[in-house]
Biotite code that builds the C-alpha atoms (Angstrom):
import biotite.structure as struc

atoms = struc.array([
    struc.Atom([128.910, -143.622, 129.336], chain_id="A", res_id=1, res_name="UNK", atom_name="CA", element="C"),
    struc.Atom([128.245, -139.748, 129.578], chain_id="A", res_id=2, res_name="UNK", atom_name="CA", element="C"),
    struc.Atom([125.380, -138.310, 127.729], chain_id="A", res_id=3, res_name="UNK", atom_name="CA", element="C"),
    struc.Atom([125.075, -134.714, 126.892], chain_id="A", res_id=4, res_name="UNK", atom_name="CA", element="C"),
    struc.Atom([121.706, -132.711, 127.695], chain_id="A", res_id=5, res_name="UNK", atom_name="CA", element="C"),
    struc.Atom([120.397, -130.206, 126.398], chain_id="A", res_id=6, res_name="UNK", atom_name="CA", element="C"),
    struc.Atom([116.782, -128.274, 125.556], chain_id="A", res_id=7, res_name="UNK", atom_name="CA", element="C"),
    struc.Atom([115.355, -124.558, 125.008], chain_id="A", res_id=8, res_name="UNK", atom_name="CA", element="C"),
    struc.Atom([113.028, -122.816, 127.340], chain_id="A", res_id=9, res_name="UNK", atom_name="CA", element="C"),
    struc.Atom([109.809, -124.852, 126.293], chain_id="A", res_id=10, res_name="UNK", atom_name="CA", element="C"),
    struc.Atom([112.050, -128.199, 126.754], chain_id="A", res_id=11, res_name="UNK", atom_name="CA", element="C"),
    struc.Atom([113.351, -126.587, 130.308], chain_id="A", res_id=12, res_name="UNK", atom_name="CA", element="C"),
    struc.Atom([111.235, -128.426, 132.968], chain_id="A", res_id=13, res_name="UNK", atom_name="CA", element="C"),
    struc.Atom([111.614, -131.823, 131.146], chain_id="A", res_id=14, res_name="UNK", atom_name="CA", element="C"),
    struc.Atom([115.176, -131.481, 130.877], chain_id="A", res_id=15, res_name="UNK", atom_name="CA", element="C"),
    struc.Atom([115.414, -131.102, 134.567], chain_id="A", res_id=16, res_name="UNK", atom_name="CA", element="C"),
    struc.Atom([113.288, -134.200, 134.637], chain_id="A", res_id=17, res_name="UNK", atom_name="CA", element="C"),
    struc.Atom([115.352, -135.986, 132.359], chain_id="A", res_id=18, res_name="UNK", atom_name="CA", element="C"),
    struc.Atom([118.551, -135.412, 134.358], chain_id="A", res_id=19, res_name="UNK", atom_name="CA", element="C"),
    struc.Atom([116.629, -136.424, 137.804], chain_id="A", res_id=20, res_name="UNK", atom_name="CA", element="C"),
    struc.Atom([116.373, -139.860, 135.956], chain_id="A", res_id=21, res_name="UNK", atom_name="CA", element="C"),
    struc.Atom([119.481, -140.062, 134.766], chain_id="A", res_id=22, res_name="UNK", atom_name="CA", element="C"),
    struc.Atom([121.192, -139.327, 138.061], chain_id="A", res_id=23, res_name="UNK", atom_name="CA", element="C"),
    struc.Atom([118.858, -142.200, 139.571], chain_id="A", res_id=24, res_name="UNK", atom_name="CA", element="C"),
    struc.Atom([119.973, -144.752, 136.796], chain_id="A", res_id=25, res_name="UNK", atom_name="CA", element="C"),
    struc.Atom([123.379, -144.301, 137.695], chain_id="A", res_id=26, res_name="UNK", atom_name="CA", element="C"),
    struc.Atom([124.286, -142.677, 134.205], chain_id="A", res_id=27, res_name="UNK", atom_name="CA", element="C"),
    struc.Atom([127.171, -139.587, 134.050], chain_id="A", res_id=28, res_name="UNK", atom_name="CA", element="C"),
    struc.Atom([125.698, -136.557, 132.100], chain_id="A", res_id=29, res_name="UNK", atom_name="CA", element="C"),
    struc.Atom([126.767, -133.101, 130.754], chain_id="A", res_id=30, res_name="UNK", atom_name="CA", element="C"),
    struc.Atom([124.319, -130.202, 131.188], chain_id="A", res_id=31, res_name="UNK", atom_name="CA", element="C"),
    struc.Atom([124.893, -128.267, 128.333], chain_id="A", res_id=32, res_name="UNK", atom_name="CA", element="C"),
    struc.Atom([121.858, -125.874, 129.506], chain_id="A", res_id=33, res_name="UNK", atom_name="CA", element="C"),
    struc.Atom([119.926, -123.263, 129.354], chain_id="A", res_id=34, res_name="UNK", atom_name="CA", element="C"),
    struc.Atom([120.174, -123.263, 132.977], chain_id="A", res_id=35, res_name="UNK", atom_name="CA", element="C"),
    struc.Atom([116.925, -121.387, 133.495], chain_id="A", res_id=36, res_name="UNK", atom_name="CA", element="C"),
    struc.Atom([113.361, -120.492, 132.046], chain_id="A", res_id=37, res_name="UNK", atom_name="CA", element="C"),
    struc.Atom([114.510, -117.370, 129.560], chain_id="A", res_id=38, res_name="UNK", atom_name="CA", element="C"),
    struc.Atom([113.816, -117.449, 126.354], chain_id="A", res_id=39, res_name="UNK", atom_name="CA", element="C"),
    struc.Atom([116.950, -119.242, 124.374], chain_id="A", res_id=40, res_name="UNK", atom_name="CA", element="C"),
    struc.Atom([117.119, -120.369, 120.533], chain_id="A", res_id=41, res_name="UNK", atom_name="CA", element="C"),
    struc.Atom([116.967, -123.938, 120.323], chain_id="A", res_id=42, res_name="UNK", atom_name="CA", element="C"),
    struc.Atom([119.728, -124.276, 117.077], chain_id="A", res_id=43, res_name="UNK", atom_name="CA", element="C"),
    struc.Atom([122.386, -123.372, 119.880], chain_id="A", res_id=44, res_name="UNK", atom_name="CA", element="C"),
    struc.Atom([121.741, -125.748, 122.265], chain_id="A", res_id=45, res_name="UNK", atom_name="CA", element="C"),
    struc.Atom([121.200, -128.613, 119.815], chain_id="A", res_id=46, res_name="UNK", atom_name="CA", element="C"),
    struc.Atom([124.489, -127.515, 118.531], chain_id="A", res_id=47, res_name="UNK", atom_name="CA", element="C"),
    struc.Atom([126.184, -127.855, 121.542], chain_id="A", res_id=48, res_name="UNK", atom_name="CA", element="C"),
    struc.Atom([124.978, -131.294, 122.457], chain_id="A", res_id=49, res_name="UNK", atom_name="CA", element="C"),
    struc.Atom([125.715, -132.802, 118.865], chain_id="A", res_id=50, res_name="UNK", atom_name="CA", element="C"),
    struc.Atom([128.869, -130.989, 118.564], chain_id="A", res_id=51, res_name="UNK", atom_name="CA", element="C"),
    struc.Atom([129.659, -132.842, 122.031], chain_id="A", res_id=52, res_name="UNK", atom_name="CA", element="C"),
    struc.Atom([128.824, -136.141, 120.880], chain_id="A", res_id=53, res_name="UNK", atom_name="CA", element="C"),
    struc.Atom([129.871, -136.186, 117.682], chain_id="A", res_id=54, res_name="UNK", atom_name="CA", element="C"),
    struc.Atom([133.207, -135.353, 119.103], chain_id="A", res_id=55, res_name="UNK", atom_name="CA", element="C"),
    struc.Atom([133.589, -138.040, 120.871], chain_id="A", res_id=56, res_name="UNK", atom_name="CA", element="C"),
    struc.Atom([133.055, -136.026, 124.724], chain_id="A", res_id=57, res_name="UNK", atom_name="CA", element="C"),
    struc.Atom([129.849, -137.346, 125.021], chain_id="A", res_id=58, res_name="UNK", atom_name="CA", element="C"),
    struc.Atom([129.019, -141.126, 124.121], chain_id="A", res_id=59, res_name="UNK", atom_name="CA", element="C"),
    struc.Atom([124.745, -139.699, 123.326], chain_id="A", res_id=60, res_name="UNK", atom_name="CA", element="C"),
    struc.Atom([122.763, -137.227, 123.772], chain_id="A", res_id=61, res_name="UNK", atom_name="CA", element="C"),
    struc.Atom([119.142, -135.986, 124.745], chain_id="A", res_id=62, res_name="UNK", atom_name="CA", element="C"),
    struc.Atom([117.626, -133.022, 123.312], chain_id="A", res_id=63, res_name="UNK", atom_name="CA", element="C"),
    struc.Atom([114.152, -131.511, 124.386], chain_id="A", res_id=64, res_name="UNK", atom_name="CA", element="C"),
    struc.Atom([111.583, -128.635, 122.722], chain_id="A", res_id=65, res_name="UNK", atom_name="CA", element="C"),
    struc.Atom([108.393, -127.680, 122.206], chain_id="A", res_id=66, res_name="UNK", atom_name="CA", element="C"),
    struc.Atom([108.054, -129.960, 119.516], chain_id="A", res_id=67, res_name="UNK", atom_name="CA", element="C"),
    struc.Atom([111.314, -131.769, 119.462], chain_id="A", res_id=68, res_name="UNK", atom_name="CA", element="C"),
    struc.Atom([111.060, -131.177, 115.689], chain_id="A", res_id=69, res_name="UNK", atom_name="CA", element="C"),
    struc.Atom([113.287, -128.104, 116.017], chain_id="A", res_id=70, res_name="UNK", atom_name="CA", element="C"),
    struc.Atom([116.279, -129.544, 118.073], chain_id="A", res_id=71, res_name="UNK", atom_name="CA", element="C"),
    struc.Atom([116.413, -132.480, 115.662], chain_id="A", res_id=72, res_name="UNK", atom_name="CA", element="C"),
    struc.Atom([116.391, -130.444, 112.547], chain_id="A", res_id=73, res_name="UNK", atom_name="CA", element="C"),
    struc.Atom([119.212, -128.508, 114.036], chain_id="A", res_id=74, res_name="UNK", atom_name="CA", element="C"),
    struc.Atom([121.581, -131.203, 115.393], chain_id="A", res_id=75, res_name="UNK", atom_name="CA", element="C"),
    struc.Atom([121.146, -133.479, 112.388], chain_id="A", res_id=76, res_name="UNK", atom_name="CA", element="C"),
    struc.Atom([122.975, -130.487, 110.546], chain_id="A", res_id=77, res_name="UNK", atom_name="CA", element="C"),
    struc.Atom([126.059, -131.731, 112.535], chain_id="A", res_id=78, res_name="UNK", atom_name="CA", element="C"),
    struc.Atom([128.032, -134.461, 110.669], chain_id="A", res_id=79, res_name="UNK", atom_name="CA", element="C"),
    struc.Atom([128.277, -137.729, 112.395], chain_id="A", res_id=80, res_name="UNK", atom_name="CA", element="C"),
    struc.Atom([124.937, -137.106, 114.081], chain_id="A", res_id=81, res_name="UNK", atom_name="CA", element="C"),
    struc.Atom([122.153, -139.420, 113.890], chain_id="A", res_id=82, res_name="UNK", atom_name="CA", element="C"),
    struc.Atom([119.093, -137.282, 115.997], chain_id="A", res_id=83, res_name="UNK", atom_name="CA", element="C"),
    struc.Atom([115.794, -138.947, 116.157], chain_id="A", res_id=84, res_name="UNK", atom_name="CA", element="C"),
    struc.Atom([112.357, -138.145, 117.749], chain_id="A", res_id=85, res_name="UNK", atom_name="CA", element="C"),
    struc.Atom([110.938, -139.990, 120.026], chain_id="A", res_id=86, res_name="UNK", atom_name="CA", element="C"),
    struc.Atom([107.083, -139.816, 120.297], chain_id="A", res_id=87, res_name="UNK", atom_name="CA", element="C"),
    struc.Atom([107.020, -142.886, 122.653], chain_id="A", res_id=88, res_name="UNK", atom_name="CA", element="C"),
    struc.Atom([108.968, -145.891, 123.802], chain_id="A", res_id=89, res_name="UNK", atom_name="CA", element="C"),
    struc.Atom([108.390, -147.972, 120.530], chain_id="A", res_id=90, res_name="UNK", atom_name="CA", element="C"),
    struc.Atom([109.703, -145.392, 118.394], chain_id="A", res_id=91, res_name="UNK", atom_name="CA", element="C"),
    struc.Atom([113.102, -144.696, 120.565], chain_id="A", res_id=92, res_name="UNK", atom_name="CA", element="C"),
    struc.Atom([113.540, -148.801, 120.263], chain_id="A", res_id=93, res_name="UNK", atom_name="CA", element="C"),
    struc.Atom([113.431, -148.435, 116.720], chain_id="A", res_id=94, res_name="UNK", atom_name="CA", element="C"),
    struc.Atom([115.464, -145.448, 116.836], chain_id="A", res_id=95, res_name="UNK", atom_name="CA", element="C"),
    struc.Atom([118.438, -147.597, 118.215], chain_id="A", res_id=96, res_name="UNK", atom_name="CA", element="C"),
    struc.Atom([117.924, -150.840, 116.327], chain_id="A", res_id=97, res_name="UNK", atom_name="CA", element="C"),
    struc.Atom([117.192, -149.646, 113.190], chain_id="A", res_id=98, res_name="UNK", atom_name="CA", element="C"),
    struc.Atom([119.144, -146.052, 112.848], chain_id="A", res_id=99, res_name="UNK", atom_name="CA", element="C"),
    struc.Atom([121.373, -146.603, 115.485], chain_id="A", res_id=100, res_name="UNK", atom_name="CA", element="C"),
    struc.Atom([120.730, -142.819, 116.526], chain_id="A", res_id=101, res_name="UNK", atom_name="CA", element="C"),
    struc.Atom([122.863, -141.182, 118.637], chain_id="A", res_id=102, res_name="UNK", atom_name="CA", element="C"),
    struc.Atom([120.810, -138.475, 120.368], chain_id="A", res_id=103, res_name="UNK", atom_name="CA", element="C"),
    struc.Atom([117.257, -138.924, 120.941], chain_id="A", res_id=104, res_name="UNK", atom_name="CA", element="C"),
    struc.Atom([114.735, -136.082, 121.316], chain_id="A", res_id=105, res_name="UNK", atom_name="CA", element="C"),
    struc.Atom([111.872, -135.155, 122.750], chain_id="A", res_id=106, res_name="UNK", atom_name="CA", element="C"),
    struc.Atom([108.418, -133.024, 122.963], chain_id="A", res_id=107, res_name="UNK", atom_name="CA", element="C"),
    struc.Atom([107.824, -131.232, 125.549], chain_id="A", res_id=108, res_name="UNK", atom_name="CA", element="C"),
    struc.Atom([104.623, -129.960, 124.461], chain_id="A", res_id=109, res_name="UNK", atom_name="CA", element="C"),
    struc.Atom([102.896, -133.116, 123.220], chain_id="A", res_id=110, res_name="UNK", atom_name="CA", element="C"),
    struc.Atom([104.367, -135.883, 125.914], chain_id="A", res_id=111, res_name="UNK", atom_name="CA", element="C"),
    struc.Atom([104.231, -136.361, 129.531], chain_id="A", res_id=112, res_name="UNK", atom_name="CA", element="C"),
    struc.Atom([107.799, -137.515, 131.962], chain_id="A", res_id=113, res_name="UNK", atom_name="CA", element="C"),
    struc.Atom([106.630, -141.380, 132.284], chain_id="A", res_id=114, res_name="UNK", atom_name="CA", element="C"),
    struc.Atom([106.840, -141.657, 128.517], chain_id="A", res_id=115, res_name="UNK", atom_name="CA", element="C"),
    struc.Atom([109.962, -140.117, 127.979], chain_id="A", res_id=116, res_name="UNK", atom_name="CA", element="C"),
    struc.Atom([111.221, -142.155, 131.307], chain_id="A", res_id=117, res_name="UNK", atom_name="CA", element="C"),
    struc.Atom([109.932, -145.151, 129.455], chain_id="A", res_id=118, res_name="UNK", atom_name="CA", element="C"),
    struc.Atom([111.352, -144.142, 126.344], chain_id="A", res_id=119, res_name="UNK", atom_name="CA", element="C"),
    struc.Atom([114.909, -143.458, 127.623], chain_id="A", res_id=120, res_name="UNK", atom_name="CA", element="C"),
    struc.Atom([115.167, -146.975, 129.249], chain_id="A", res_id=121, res_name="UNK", atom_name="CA", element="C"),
    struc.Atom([114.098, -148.410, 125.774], chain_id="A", res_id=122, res_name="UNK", atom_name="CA", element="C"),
    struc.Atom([117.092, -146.311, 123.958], chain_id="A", res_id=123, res_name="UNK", atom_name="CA", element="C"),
    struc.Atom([119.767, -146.972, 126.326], chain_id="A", res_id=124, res_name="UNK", atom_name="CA", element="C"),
    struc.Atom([118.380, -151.061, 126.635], chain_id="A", res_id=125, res_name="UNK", atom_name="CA", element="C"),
    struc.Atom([118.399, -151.120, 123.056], chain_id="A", res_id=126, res_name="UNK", atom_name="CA", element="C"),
    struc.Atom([120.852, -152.101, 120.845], chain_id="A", res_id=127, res_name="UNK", atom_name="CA", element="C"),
    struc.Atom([121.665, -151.618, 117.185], chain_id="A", res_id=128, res_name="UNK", atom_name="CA", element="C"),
    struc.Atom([120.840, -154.319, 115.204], chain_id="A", res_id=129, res_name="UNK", atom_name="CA", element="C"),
    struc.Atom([123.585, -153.918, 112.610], chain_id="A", res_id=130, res_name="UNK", atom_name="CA", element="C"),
    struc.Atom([122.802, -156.692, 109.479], chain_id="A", res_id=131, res_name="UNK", atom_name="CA", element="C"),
    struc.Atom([120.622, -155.093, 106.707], chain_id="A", res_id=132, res_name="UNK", atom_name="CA", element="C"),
    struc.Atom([120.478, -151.505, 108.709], chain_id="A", res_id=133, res_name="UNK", atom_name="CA", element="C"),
    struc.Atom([124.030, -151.101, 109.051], chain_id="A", res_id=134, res_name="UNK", atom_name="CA", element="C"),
    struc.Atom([123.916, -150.125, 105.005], chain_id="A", res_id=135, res_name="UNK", atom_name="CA", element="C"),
    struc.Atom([121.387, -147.537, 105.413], chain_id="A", res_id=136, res_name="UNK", atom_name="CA", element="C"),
    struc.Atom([123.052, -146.027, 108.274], chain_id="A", res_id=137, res_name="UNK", atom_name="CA", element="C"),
    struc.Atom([126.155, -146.064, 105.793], chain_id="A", res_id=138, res_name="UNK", atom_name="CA", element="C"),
    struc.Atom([124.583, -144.169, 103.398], chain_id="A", res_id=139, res_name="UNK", atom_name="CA", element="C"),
    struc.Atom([123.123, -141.546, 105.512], chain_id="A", res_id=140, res_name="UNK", atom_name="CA", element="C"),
    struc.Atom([127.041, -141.267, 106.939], chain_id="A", res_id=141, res_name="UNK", atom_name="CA", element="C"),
    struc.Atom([127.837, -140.396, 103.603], chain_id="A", res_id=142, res_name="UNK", atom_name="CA", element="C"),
])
């Protein structure tokens, strides 16, 4: 599995969080940046981590902002794309079972690393339930 990472400046500290933990869980991940602090527009790199996985290069990904509002906005505009925020564990359970998302994002601004730690091993532990959800996820591919 390879997941593809990505964040804007505000998401930039968590991101290099985020790919601490993956590296320690063993997973294989794309940085898809920035690679510093700078300012950046968050539509670009949420671009470039949907693009990735709705490709087929990248199996998920993991998007960070301020809010995480912004990147998932942005790379739900990507077909094939199924972004959802997380604003704890519960939610990125739900998030797999029930939408079967495909990138999960994050605040930076209004969550701390153990919940987004937490909230990553629920997504990746989690599977999609299928049944009664796999309709609605149908219709949203549509």
């Amino acid at each position: 599995m390879k997941i593809a990472v990505g964040s804007d400046h505000a998401g930039f500290e968590f991101k290099k969080g985020v790919l601490a933990w993956l590296e320690r869980n063993g997973y294989q991940f794309n940085d898809m940046g920035p690679y510093d602090e700078g300012s950046v527009d968050y539509p670009d790199y949420a671009r470039k981590v949907a693009s990735s996985v709705a490709s087929g290069e990248c199996n998920s990904g993991i998007l960070l902002c301020g809010t995480g509002i912004g990147v998932s906005i942005s790379a739900n505009k990507i077909k094939g794309i199924r972004a959802a925020l997380a604003c704890n564990p519960e939610f990125a359970t739900l998030a797999r079972q029930h939408n079967n998302a495909n990138i999960i994002c994050f605040s930076a601004r209004f969550t701390d690393m153990a919940t987004i730690e937490q909230s990553l091993s629920n997504w990746f532990n989690t599977d999609f339930e299928g049944g009664r959800h796999q309709q609605r996820v149908n219709k949203i591919e549509q």
